[in-house]
N, CA, C and O atoms as a DFTB+ gen file, in Angstrom:
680 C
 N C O
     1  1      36.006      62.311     120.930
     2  2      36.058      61.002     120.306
     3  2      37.309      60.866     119.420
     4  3      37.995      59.877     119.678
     5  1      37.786      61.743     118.324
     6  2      39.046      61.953     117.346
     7  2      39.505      62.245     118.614
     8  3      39.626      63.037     117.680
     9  1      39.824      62.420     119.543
    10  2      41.061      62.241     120.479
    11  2      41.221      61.199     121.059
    12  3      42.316      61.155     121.621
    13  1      40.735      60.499     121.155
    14  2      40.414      59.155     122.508
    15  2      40.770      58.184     120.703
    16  3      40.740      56.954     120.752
    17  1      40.980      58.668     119.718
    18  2      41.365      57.641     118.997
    19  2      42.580      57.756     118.430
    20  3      43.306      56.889     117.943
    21  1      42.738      59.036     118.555
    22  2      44.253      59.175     117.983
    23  2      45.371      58.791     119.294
    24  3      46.449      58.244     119.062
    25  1      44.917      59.175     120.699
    26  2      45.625      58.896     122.059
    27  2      45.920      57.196     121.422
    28  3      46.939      56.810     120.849
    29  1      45.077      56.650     121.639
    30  2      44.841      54.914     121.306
    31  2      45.372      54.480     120.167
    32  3      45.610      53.279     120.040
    33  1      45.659      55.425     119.104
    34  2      46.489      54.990     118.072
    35  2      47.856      54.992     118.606
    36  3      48.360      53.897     118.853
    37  1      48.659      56.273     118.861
    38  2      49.558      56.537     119.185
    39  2      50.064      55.242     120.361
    40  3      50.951      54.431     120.095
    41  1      49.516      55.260     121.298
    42  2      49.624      54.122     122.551
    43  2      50.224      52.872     121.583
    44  3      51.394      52.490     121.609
    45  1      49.132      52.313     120.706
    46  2      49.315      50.908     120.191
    47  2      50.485      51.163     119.561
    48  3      51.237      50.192     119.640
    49  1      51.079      52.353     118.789
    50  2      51.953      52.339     118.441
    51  2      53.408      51.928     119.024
    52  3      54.337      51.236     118.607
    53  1      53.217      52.503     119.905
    54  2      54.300      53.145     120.817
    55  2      54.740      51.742     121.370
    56  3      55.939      51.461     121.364
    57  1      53.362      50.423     122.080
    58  2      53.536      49.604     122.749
    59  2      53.652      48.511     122.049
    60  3      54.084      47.616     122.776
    61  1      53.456      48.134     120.898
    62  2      53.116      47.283     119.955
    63  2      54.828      46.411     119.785
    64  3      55.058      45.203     119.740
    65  1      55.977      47.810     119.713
    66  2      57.525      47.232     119.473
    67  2      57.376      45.856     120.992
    68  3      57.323      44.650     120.755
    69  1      57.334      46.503     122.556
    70  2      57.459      46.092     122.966
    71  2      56.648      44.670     123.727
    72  3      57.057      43.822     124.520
    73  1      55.421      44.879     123.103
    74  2      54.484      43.350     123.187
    75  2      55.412      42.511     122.228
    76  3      56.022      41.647     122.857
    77  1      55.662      42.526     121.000
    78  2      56.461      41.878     120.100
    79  2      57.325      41.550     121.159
    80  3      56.965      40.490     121.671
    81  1      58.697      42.216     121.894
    82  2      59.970      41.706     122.314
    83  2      59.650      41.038     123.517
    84  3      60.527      40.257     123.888
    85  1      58.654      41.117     124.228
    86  2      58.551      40.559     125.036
    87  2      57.229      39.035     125.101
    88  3      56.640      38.402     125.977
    89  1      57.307      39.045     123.652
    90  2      56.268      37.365     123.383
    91  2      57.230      36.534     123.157
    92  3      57.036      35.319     123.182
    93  1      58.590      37.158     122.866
    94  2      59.591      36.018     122.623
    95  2      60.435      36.038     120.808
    96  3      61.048      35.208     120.137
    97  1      59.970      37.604     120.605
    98  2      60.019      37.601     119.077
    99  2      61.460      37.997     119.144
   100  3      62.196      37.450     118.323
   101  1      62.010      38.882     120.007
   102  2      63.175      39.066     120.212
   103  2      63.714      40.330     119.763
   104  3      62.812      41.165     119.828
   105  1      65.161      41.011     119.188
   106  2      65.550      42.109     118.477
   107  2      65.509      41.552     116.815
   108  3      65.742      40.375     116.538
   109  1      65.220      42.459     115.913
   110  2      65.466      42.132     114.547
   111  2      66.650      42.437     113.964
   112  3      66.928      43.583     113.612
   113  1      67.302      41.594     113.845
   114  2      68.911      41.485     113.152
   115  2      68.592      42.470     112.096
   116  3      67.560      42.554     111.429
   117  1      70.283      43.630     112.042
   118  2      70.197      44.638     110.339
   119  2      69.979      43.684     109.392
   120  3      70.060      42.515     109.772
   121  1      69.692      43.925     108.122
   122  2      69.667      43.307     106.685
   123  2      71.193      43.511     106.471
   124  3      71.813      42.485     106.190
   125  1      72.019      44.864     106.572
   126  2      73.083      44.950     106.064
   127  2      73.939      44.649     107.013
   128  3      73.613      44.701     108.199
   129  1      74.922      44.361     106.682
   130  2      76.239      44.737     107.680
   131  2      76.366      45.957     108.416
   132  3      76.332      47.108     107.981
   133  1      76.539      45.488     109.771
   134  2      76.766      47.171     110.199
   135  2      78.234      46.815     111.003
   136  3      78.326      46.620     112.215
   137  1      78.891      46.794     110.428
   138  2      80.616      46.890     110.697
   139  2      80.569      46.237     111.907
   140  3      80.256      45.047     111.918
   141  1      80.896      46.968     113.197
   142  2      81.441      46.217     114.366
   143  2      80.404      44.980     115.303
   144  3      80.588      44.080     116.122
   145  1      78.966      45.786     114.381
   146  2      77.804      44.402     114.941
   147  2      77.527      43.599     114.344
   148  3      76.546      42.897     114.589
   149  1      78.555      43.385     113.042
   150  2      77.812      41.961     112.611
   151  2      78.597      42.246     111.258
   152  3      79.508      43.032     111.000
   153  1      77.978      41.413     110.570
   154  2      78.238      41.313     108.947
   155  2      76.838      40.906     107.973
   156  3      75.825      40.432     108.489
   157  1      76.935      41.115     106.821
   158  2      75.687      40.468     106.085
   159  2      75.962      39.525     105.106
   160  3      77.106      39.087     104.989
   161  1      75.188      39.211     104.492
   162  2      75.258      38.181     103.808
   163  2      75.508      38.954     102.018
   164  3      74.892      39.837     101.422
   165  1      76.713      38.083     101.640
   166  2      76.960      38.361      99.688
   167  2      76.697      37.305      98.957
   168  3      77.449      36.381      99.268
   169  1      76.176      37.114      98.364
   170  2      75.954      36.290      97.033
   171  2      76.921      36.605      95.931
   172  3      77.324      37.716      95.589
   173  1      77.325      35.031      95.268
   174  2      78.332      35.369      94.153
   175  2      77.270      34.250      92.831
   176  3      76.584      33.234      92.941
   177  1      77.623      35.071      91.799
   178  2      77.284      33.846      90.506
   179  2      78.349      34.584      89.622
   180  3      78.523      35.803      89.640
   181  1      79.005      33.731      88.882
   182  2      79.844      33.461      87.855
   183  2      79.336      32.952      87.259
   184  3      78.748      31.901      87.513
   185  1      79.427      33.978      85.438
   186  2      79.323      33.481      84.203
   187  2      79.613      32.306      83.929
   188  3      78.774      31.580      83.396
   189  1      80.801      31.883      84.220
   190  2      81.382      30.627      83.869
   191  2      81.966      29.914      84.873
   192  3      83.116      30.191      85.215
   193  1      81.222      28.858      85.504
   194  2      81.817      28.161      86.605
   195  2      82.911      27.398      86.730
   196  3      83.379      26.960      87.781
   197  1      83.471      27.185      85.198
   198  2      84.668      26.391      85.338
   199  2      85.687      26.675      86.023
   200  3      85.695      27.748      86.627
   201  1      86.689      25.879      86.096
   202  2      87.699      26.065      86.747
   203  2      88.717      27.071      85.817
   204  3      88.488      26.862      84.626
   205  1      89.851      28.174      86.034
   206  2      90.515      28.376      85.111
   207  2      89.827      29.204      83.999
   208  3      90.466      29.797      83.131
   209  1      88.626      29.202      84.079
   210  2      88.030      30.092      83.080
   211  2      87.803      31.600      83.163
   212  3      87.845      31.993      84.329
   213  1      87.512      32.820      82.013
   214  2      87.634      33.778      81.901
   215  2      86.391      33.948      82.469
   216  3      85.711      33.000      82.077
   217  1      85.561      34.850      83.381
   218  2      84.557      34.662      83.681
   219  2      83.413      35.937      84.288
   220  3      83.455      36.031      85.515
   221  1      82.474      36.856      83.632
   222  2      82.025      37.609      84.808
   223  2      81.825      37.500      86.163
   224  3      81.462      36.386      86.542
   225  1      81.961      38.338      86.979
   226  2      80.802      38.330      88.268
   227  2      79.631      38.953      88.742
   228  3      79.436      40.168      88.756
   229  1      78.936      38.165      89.091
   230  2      78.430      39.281      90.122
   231  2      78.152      39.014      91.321
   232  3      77.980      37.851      91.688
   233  1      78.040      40.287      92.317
   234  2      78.220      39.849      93.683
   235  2      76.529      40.596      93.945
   236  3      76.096      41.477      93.202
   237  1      75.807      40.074      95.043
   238  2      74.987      40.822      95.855
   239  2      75.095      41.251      96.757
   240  3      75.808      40.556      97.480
   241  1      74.637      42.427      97.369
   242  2      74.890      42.687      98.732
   243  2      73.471      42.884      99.475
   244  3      72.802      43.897      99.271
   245  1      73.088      41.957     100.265
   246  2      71.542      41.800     100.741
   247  2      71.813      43.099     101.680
   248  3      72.608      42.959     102.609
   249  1      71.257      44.216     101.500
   250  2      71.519      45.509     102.722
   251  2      69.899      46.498     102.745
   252  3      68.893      46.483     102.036
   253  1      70.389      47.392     104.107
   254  2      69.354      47.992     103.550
   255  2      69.406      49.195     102.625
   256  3      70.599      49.474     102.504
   257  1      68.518      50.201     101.779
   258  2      68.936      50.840     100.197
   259  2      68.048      51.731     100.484
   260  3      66.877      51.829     100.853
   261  1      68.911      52.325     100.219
   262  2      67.823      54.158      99.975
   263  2      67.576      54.232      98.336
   264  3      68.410      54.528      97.480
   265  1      66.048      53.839      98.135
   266  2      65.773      54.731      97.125
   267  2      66.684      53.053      96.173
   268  3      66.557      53.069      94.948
   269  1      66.969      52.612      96.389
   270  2      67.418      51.376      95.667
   271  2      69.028      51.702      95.392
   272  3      69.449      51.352      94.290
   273  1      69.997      52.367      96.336
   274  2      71.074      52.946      96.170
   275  2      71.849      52.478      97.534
   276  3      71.405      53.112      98.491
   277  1      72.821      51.603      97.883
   278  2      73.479      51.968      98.988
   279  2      73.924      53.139      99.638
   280  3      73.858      54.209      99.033
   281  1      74.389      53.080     100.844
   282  2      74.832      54.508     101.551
   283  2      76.185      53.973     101.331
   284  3      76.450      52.969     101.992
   285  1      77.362      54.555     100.319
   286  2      78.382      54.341     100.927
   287  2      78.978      54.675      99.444
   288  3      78.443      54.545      98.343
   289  1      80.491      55.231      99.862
   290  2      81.035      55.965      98.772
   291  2      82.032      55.104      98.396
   292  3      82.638      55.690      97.498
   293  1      82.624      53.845      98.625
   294  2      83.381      53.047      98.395
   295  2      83.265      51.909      98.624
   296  3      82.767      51.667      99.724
   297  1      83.655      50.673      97.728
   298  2      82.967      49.575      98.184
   299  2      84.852      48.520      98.113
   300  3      85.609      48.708      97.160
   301  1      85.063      47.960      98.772
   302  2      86.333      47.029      98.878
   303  2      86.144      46.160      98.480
   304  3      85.279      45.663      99.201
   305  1      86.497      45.154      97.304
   306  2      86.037      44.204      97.343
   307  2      87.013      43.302      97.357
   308  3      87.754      43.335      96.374
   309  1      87.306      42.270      98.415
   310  2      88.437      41.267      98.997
   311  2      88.013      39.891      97.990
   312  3      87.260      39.021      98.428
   313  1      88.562      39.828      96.688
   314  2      88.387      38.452      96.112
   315  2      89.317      37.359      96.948
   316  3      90.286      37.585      97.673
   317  1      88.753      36.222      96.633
   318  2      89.525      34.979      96.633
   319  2      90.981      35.342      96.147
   320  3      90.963      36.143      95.213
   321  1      92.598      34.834      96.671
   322  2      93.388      35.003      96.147
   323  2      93.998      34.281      95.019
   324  3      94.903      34.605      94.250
   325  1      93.076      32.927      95.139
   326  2      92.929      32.227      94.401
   327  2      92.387      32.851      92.564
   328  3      92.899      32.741      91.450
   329  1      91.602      33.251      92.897
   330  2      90.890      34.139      91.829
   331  2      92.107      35.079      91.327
   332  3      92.930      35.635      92.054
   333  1      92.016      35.137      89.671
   334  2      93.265      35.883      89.243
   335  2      92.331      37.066      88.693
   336  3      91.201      36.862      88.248
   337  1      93.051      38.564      88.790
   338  2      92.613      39.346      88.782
   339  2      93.773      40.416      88.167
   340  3      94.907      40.576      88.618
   341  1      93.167      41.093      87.020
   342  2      94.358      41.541      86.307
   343  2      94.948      42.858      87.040
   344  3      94.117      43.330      87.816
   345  1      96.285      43.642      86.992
   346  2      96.387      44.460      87.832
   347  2      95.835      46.192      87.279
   348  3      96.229      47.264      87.739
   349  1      94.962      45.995      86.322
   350  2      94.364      47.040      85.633
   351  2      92.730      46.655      85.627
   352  3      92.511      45.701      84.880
   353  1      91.848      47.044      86.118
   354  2      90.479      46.892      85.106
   355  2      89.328      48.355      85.356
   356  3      88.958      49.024      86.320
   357  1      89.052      48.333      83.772
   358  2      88.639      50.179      83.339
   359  2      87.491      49.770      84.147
   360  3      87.072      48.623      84.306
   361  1      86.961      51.046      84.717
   362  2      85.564      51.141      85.205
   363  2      84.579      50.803      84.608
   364  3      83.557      50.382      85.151
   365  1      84.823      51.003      82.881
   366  2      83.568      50.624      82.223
   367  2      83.034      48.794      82.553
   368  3      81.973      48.173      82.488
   369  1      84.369      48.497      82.893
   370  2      84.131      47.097      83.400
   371  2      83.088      46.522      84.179
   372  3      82.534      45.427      84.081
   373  1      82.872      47.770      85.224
   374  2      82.658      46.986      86.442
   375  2      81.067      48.087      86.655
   376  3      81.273      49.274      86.402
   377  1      79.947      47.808      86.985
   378  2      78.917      48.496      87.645
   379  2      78.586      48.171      88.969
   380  3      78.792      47.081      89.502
   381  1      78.041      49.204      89.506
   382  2      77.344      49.187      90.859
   383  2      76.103      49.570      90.918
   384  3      75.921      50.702      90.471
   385  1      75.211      49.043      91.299
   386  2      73.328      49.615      91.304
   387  2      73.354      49.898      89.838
   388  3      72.688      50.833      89.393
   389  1      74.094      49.137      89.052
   390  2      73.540      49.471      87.536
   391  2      74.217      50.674      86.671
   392  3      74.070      51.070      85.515
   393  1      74.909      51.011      87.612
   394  2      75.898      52.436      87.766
   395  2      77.082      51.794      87.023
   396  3      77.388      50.629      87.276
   397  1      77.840      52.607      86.003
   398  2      79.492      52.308      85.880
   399  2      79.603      52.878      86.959
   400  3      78.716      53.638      87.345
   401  1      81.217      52.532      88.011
   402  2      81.544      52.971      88.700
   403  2      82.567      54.024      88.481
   404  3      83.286      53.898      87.491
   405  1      82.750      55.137      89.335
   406  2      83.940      56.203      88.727
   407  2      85.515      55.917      89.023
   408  3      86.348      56.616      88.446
   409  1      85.944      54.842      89.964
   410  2      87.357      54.591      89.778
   411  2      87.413      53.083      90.677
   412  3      86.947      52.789      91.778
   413  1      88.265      52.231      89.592
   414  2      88.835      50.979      90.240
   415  2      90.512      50.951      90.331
   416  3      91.475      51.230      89.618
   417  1      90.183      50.343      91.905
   418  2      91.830      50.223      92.098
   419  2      92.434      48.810      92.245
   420  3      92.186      48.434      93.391
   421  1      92.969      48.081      91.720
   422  2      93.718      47.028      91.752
   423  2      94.679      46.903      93.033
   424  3      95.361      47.918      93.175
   425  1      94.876      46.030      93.887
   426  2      96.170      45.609      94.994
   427  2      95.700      43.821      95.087
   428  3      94.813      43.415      95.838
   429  1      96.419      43.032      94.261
   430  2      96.146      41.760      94.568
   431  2      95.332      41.263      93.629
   432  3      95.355      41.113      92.407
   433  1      94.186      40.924      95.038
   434  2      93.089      40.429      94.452
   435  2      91.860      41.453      95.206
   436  3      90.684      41.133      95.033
   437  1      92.100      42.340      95.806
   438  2      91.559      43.038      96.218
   439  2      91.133      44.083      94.736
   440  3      91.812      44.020      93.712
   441  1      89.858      45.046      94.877
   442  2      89.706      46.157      93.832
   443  2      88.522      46.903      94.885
   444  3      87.502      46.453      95.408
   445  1      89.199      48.300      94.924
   446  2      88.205      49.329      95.548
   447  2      87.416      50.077      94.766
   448  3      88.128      50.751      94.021
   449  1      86.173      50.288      94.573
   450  2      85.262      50.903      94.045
   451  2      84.757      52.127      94.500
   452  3      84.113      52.195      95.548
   453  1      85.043      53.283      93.662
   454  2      84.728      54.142      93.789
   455  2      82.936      54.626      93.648
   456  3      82.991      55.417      92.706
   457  1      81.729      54.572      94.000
   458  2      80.804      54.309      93.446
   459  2      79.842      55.685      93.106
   460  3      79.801      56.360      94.135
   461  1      79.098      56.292      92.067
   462  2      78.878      57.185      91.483
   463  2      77.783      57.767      92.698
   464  3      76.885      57.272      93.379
   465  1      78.382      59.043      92.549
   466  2      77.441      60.025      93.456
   467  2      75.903      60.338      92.668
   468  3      75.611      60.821      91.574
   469  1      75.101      59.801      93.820
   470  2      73.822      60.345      93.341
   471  2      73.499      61.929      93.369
   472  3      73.486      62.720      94.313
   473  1      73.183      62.143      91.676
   474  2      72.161      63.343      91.467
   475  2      71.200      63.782      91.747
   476  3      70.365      62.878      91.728
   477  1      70.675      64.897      92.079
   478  2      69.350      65.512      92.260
   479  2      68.782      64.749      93.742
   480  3      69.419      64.129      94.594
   481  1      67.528      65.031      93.661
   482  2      66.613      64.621      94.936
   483  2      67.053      63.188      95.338
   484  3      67.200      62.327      94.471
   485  1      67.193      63.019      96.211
   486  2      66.838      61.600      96.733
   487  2      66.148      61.336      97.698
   488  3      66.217      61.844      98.817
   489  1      65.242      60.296      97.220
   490  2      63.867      59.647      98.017
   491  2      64.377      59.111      99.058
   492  3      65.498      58.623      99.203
   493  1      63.062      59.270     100.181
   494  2      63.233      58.476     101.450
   495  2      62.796      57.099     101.261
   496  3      61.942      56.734     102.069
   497  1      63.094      56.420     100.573
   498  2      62.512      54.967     100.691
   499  2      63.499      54.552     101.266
   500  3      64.525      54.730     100.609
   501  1      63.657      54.012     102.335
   502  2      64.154      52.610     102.897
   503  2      63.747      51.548     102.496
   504  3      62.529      51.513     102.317
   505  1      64.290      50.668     102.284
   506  2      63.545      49.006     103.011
   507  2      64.998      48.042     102.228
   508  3      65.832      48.666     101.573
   509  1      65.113      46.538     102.414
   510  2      65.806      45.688     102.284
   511  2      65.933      45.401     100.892
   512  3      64.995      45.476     100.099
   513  1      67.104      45.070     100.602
   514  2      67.057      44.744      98.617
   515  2      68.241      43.898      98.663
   516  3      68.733      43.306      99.623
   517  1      68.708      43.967      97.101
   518  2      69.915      43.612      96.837
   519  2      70.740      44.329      96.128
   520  3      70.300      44.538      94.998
   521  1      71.717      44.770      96.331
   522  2      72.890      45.908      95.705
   523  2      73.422      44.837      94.822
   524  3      73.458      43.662      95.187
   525  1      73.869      45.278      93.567
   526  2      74.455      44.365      92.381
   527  2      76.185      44.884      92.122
   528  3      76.336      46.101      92.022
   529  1      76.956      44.347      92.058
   530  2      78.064      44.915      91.884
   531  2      78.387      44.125      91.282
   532  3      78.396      43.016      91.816
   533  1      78.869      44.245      89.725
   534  2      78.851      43.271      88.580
   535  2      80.198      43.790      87.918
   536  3      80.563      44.948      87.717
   537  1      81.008      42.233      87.559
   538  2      82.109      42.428      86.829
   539  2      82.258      41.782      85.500
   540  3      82.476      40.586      85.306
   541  1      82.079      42.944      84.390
   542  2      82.165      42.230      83.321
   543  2      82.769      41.561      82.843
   544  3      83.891      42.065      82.884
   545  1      82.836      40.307      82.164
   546  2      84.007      39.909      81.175
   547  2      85.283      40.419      81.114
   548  3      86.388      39.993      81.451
   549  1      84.842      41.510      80.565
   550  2      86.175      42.483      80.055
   551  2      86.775      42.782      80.826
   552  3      87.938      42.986      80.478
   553  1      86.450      43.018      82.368
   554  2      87.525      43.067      83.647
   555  2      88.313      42.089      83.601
   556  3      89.164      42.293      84.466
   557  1      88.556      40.929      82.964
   558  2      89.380      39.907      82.893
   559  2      89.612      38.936      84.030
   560  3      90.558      38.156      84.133
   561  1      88.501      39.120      84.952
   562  2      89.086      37.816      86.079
   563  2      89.127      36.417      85.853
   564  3      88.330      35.963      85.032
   565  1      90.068      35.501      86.548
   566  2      89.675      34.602      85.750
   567  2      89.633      33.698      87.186
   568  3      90.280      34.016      88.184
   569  1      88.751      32.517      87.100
   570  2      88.716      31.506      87.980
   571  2      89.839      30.966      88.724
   572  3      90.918      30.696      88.196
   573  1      89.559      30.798      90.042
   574  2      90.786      29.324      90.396
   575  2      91.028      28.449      89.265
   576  3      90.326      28.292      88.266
   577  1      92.307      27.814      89.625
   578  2      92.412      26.939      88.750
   579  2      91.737      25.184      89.706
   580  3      91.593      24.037      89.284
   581  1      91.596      25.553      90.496
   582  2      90.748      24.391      91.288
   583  2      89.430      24.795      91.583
   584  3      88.944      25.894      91.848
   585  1      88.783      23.232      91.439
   586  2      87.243      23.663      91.883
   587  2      86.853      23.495      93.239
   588  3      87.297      22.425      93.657
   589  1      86.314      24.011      93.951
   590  2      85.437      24.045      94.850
   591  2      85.060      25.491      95.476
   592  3      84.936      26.255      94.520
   593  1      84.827      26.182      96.701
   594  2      84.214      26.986      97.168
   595  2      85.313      28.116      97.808
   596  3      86.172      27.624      98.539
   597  1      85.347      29.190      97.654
   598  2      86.109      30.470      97.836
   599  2      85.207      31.793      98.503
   600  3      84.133      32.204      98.063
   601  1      85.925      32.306      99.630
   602  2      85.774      32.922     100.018
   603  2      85.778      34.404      99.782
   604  3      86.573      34.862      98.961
   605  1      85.061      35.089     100.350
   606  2      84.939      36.819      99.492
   607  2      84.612      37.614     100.472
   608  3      84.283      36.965     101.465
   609  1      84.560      38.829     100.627
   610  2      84.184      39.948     101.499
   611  2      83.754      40.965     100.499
   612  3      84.053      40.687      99.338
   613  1      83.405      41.577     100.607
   614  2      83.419      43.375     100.487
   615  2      82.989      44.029     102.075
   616  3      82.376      43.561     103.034
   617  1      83.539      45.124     101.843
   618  2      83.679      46.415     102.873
   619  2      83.088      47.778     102.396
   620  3      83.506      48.200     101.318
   621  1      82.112      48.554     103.113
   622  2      81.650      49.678     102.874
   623  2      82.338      50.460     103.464
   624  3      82.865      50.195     104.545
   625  1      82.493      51.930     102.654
   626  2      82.805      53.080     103.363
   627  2      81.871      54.435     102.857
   628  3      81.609      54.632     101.671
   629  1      81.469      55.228     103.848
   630  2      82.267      55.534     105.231
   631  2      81.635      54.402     106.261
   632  3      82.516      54.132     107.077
   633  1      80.522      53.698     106.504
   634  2      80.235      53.507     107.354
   635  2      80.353      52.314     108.155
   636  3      79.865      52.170     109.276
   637  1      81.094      51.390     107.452
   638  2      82.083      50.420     107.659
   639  2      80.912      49.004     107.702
   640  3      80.871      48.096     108.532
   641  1      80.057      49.225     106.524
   642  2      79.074      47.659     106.407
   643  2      80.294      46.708     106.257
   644  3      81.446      47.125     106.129
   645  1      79.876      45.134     106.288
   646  2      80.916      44.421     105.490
   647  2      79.857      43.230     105.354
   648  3      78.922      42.958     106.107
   649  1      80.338      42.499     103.994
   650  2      79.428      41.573     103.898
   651  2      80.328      40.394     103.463
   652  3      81.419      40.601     102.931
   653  1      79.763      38.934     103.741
   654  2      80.656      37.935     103.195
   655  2      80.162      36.779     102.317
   656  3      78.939      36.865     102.206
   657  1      80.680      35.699     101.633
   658  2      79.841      34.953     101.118
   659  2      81.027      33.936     100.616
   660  3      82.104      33.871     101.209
   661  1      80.770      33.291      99.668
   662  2      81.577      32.085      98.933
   663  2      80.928      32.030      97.241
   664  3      79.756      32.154      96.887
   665  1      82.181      31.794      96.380
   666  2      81.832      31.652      95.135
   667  2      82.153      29.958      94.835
   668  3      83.088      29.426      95.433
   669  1      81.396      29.255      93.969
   670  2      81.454      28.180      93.614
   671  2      82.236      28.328      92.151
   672  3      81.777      28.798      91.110
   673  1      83.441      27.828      92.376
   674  2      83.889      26.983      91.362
   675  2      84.102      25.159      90.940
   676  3      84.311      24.098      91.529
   677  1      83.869      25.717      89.404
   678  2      83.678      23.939      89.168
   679  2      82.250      22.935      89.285
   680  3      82.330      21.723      89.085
């Protein structure tokens, strides 16, 4: 009997993906970017929406998170060129998962993030979240000087996520 139910568990298991794909439910798109198949989605909010103004950020990255941590040791982040961006800003500036990050590099409007290696054990939790990558004040960016909607990327490495979105100014 415990066999004829565990066989029947296992079965439903096994068949269950493919009753789903074949009712019409289809494949389930990544949460994150996975580089050459796609991209994901970033969220931007600015402290200060004005135009021209001194302003934090922060960006989201809807992906999927181990343990509430991205996989990835560098994060690119492609601002608006519009967006002025000083050619220095200290790490204490800037966090990732809540993390200071350990090195920012300035080219443009571009800044690469170095992002802090996790310590000790790490949990198997998977599942979908939001990664925070936040720029303080004190990083000094400052708004377009025009209002409307701007474009953004970031890029993961090593595994080449990329995500995109638009910031509202004005």
């Amino acid at each position: 009997m415990v066999r004829k139910l565990a066989t029947a568990s296992i079965s439903a298991m096994l068949l269950a993906p493919l009753a789903w794909a074949s009712a019409g439910g289809g494949p389930v798109p990544p949460v994150d970017g996975a580089g050459a198949s796609g991209s994901g989605v970033a969220t931007a909010k600015l402290s200060n929406s004005a135009a021209g103004a001194r302003t934090a950020l922060t960006v989201g990255l809807h992906a999927e998170l181990q343990c509430g941590r991205l996989s990835a040791r560098t994060l690119t982040v492609k601002l608006p060129s519009q967006l002025r961006v000083p050619h220095l800003v200290a790490v204490s500036a800037v966090t990732a998962g809540g993390k200071p990050v350990t090195h920012a590099k300035v080219s443009g409007s571009t800044v690469v993030l170095t992002l802090p290696v996790p310590k000790g054990v790490t949990c198997d939790v998977l599942g979908p979240g939001v990664y925070p990558v936040v720029f303080l004040s004190r990083a000094g960016l400052r708004n377009p000087l025009g209002s409307g909607s701007y474009a953004f990327s970031v890029l993961a490495s090593p595994r080449g996520d990329a995500w995109h979105g638009t910031l509202a100014v004005g």
